[in-house]
C-alpha positions as CSV (number, residue, x, y, z in Angstrom):
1,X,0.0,0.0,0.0
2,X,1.0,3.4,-0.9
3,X,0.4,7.0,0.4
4,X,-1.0,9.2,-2.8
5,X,2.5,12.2,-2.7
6,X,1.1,14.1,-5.4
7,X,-1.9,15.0,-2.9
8,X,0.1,15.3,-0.6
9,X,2.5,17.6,-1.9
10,X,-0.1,19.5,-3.0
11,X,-2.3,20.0,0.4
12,X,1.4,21.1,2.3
13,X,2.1,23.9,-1.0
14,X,-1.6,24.8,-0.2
15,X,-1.4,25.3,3.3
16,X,2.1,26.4,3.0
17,X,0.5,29.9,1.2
18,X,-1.2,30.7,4.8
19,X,1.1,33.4,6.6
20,X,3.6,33.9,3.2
21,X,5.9,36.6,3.7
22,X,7.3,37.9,-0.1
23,X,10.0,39.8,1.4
24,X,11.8,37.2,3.2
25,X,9.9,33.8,1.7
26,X,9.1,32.9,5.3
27,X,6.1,31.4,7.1
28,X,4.8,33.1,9.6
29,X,2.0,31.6,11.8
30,X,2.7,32.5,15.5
31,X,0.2,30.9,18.2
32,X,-3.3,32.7,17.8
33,X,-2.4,35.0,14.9
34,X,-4.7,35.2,12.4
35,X,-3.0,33.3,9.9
36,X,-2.8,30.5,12.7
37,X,-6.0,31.0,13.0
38,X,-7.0,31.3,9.2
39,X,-4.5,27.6,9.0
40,X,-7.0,25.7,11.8
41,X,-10.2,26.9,9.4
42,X,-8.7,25.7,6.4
43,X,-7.8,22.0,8.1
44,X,-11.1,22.0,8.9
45,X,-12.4,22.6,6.1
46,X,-10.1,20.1,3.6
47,X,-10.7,17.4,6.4
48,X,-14.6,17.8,5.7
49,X,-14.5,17.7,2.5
50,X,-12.6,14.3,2.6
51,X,-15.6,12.7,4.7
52,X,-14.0,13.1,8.3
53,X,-15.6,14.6,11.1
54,X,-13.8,17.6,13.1
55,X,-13.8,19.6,15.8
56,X,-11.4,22.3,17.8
57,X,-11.1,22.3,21.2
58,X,-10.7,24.7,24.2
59,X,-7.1,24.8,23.9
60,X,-7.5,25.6,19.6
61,X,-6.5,22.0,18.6
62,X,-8.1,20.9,15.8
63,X,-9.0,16.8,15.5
64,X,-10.1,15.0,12.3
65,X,-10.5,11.7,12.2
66,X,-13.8,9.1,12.6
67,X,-14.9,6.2,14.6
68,X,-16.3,6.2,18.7
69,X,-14.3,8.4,21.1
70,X,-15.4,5.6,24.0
71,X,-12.9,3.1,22.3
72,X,-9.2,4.0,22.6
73,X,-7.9,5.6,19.3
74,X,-4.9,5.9,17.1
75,X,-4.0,9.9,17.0
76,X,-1.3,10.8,14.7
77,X,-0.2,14.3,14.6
78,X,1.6,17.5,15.0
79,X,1.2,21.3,14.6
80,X,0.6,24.0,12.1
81,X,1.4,26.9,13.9
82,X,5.6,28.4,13.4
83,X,8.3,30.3,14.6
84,X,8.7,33.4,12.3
85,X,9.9,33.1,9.1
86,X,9.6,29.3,9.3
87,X,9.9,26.5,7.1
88,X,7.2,24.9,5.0
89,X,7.4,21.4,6.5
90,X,8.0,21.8,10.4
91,X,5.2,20.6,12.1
92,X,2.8,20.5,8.6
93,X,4.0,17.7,7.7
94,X,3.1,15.7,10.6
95,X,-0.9,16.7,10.4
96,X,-0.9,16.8,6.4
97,X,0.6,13.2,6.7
98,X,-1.9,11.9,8.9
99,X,-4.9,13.1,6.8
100,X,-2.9,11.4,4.0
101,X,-2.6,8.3,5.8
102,X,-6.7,8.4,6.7
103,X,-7.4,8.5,3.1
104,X,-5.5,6.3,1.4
105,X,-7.0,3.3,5.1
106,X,-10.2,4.4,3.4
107,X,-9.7,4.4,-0.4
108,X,-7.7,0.9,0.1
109,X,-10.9,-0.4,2.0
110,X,-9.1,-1.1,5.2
111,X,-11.6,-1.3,8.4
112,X,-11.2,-1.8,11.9
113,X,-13.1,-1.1,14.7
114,X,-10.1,1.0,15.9
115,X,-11.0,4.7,15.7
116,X,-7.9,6.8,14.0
117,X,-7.9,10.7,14.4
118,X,-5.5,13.0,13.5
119,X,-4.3,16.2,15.2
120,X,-2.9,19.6,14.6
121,X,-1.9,20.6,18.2
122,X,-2.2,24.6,18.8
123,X,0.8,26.5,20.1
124,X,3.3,24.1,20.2
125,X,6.6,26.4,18.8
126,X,6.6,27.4,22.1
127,X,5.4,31.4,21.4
128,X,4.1,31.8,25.0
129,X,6.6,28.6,26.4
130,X,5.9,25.5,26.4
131,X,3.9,23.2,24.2
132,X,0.3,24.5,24.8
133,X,-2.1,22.4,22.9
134,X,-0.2,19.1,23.3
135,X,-0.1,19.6,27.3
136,X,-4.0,20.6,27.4
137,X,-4.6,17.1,25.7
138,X,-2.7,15.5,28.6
139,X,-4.0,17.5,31.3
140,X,-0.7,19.1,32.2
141,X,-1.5,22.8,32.4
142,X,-3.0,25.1,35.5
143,X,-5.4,28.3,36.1
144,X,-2.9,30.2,36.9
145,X,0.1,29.3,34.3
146,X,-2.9,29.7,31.6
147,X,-3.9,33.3,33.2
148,X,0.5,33.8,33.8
149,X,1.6,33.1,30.7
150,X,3.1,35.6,28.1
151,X,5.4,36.1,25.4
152,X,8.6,37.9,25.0
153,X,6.9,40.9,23.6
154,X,4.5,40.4,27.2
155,X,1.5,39.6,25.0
156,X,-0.6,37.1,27.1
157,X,-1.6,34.2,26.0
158,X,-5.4,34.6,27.7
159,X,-5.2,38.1,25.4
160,X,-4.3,36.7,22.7
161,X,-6.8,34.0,22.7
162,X,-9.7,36.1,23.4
163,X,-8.6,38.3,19.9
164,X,-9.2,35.0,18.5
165,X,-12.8,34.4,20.2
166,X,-11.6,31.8,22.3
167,X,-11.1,31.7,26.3
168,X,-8.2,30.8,27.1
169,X,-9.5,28.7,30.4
170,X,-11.4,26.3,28.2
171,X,-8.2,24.5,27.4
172,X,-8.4,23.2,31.3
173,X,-11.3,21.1,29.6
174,X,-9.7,19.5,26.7
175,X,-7.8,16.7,28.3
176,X,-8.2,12.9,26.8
177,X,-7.8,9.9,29.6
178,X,-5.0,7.3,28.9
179,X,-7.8,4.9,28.1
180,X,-9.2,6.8,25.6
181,X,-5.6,6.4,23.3
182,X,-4.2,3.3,21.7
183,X,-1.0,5.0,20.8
184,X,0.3,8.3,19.2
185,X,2.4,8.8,16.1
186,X,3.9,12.2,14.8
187,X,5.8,12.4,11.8
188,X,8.4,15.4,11.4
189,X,10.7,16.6,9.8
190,X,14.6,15.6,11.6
191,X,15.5,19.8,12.1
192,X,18.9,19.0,12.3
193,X,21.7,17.4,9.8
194,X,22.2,13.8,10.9
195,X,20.2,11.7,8.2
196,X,21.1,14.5,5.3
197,X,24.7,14.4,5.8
198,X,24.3,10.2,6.7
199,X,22.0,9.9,3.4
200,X,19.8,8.0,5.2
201,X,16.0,8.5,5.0
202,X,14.0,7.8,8.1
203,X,15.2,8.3,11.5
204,X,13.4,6.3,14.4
205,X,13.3,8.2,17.4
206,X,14.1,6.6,20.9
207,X,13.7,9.9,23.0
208,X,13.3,14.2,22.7
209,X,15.4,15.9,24.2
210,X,14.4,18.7,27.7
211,X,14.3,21.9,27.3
212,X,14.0,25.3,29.4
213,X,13.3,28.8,28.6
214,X,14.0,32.0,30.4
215,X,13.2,35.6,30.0
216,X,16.6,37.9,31.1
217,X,16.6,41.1,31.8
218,X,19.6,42.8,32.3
219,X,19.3,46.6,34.2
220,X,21.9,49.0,34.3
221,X,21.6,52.8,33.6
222,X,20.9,54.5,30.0
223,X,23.2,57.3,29.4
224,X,24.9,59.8,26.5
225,X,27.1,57.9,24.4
226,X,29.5,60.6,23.7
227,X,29.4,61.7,27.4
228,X,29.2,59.1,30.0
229,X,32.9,57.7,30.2
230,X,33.5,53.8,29.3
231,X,34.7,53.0,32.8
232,X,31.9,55.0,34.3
233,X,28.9,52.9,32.8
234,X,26.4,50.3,33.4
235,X,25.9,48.6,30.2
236,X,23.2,46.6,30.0
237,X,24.5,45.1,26.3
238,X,28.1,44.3,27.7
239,X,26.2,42.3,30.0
240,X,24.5,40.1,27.7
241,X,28.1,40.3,25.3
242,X,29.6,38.9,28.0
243,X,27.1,36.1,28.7
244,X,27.2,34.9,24.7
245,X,31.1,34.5,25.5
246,X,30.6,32.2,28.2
247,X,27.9,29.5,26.8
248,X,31.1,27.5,25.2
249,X,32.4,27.4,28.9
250,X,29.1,26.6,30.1
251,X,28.5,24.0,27.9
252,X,31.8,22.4,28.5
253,X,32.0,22.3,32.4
254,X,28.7,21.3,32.7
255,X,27.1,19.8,29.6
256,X,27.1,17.0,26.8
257,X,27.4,16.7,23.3
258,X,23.8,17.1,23.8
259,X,23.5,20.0,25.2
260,X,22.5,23.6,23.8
261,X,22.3,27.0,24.5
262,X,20.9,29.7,22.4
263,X,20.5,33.3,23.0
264,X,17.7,33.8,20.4
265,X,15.7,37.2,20.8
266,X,17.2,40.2,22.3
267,X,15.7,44.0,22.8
268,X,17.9,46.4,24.1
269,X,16.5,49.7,25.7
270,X,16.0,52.5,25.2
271,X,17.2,51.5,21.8
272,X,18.6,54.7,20.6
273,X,22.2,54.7,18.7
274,X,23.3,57.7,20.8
275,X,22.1,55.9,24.2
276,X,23.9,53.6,26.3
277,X,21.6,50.5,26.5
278,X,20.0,50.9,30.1
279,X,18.3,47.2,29.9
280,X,18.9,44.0,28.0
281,X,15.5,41.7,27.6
282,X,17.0,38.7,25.6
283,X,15.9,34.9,26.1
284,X,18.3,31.9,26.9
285,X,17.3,28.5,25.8
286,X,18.9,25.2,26.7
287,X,18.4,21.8,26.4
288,X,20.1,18.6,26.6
289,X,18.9,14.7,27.1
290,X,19.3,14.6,30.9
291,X,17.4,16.3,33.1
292,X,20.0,16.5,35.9
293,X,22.6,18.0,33.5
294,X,19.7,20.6,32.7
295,X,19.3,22.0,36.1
296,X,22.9,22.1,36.4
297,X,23.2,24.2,33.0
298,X,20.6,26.5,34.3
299,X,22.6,26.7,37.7
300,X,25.4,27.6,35.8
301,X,23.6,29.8,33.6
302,X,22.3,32.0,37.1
303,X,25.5,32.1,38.6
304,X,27.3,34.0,35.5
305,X,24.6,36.2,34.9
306,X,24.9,36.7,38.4
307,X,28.7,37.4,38.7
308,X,28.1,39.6,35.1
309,X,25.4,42.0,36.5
310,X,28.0,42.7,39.4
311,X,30.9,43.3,37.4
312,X,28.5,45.6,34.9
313,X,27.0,47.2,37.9
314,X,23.5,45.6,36.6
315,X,20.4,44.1,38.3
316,X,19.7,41.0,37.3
317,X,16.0,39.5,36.4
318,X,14.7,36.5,34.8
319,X,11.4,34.6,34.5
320,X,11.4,31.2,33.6
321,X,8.4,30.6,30.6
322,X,8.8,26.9,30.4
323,X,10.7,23.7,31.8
324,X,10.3,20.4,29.9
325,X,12.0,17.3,30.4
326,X,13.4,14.9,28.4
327,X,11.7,12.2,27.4
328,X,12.1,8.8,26.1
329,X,9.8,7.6,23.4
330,X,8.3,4.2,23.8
331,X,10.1,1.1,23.0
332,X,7.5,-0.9,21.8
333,X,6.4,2.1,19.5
334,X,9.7,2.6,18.2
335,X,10.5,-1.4,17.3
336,X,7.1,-1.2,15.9
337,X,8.5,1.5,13.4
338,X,11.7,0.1,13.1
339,X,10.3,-3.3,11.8
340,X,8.2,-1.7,8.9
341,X,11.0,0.7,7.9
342,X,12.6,-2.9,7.2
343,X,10.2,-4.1,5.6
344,X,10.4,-1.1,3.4
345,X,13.8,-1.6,2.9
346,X,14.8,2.0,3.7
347,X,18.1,2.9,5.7
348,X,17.4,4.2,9.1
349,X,19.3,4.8,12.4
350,X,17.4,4.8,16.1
351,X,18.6,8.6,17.3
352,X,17.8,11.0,20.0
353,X,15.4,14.0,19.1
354,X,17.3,17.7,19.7
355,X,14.3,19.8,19.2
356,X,10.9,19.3,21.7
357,X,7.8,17.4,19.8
358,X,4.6,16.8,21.0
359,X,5.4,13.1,21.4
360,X,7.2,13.9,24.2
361,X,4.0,15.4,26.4
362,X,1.6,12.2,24.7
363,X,3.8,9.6,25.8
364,X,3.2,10.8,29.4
365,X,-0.4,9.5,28.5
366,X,-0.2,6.4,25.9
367,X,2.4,4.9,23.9
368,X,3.6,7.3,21.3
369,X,6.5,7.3,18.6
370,X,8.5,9.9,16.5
371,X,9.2,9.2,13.1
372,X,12.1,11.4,11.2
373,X,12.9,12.4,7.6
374,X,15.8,14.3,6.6
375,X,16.2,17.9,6.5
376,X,18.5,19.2,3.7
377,X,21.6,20.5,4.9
378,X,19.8,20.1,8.3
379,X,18.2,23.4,8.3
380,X,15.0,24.0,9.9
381,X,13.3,27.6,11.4
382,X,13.8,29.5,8.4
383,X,12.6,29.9,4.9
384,X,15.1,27.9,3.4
385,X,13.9,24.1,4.8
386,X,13.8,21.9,2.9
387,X,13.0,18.1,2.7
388,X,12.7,16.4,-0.5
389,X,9.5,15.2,-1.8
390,X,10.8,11.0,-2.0
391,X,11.8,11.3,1.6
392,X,8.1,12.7,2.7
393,X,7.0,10.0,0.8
394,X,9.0,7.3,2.4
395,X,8.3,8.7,5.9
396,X,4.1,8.8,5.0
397,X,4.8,5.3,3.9
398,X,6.9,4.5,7.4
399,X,3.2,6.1,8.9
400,X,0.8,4.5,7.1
401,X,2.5,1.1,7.6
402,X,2.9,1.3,11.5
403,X,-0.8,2.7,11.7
404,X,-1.7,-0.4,10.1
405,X,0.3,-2.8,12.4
406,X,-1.1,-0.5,15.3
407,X,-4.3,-2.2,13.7
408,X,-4.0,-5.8,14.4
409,X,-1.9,-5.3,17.7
């Protein structure tokens, strides 16, 4: 049995025109922007008009599938919301692929009394931290993170919910129970260089790496720039310059060949080019595959900000937006895949994930698996990813075969 590409292809080119930017060739579909938005209608919509029932819940997940929610299902899935400037495939190809994989069980004739839904999971690039849809579906978020939670421009999620006609408490109501889930399966898109430079074409996961996320604010003092002597200042940007010098340290004292750190938005203030900076907002993420080793790295990361905003004569802030851990992906999912890539015939390795999924929050719930295809030149977050069109095929394949073994299990 074989997945139908061509429709495939031409669903994710279809979606893909849903938060275009010309000028840089990005995608831009942020958490609860209207494009996001205008992206969940348009599932909705193509899902119908192949046959299946849908729906979007409190926390702006969209589900398409059929069959009794009172027997335990098959959800396969991802997201369809991005980072700006994003890629085509990240996340897409995960929720395009599982409507893929329902049609072509349903034009090959193939029945089971096994509901199978699929999933596009709301919020997950992590715009206001953590992975929002994919933790309201396992019951792992709170009144008063929901009400707390903001992005680093300190628009809050609830706000930017209710511009979208939705209230944001409602997601307290959208979790599933373990029994109601046979397994999970998400299909994405490897984000990194492994199986490019390895020319392999799937990549079985065996576990997603943790990850934190903190809001810094460095504080010194704004000042004239042609006035206020160098020895005489409090630089909020030196502070932060001097942090970005000490992640290699950081990383090597205290980390893996896992571990990252990434200093990946940054607003200086008052923002003038005659001003000295008096403040620093920038974020700091870090990850790695041990959770031990990440609370160490965000130790670290405290006490030389710490020791910086001394020597700068700066206060130091930070918020923490979000703390996942890493998790392993289930075995018996993952052999599962392994054995019909086999069968396939395609080269494969088993390899940790570096980037957070949604599989890691399901398989706190049910049995769930992460299936990889190669990213060229491993680039991901940016207009220029790229995955060829015979890899998406063979990983839809890799899908569709271990929803069908899901089937007689």
């Amino acid at each position: 049995m074989q997945i139908n590409c061509d429709r495939l292809k031409a669903n994710l080119l279809e979606l893909s025109k849903i938060g275009y930017n010309e000028d840089d060739r990005g995608v831009y579909r942020p958490g609860f922007s209207d494009a996001d938005m205008q992206a969940r209608a348009w599932l909705q919509d193509k899902a119908k008009a192949a046959g299946y029932e849908t729906y979007m819940d409190g926390a702006g997940n969209v589900f398409f599938g059929r069959g009794e929610r009172t027997k335990p299902a098959i959800l396969m899935g991802s997201h369809i919301d991005s980072v700006p400037a994003g890629g085509i495939f990240d996340g897409t190809l995960g929720v395009m692929a599982a409507l893929e994989v329902m049609q072509t069980l349903d034009e090959n004739e193939v029945e089971s009394e096994t509901p199978i839904w699929g999933v596009a999971t709301a919020e997950e690039e992590g715009r206001f931290g953590g992975m929002f849809g994919a933790q309201a579906i396992v019951g792992k978020l709170n009144p008063d993170w929901v009400l707390s939670a903001h992005d680093a421009d300190d628009v809050y999620l609830k706000d930017a919910m209710a511009a979208q006609g939705l209230d944001a408490m409602a997601a307290l109501d959208a979790a599933w129970r373990p029994e109601q889930l046979k397994a999970f399966l998400e299909l994405h898109i490897e984000q990194g260089p492994v199986l490019f430079q390895d020319n392999l074409q799937i990549g079985v996961v065996d576990g997603i790496s943790g990850v934190f996320k903190w809001i810094v604010h460095l504080k010194g003092k704004a000042d004239h720039a042609g006035t206020a002597p160098m020895n005489k200042r409090s630089d909020a940007f030196m502070g932060l310059a001097d942090f970005a010098h000490e992640i290699d340290r950081i990383i090597a004292e205290n980390g893996t060949d896992k571990t990252r750190i990434t200093v990946g938005k940054v607003e200086l203030k008052p923002g003038n080019p005659h001003t000295v900076p008096g403040e620093a907002v920038f974020t700091i993420v870090g990850r790695d595959m041990d959770e031990e080793i990440m609370k160490e790295l965000a130790n670290t990361c405290h006490k030389t900000l710490s020791a910086i905003a001394r020597r700068h004569h700066l206060r130091f802030e930070y918020e923490q937006s979000s703390w996942l851990g890493p998790k392993p992906c289930s075995k018996s999912i993952s052999d599962l895949i392994e054995k019909q890539v086999k069968k396939r015939g395609y080269t494969y390795t088993r390899m940790p994930s570096g980037a957070g999924h949604d599989t890691q929050f399901l398989s706190e719930i049910t049995e769930a698996g992460l299936i990889f295809i190669p990213s060229v030149n491993g680039v991901s977050h940016a207009p220029d990813e790229w995955s060829h069109w015979h890899d998406v095929e063979s990983g839809t394949n890799v899908l569709l075969d271990a929803v069908q073994a899901l089937l007689k299990t």
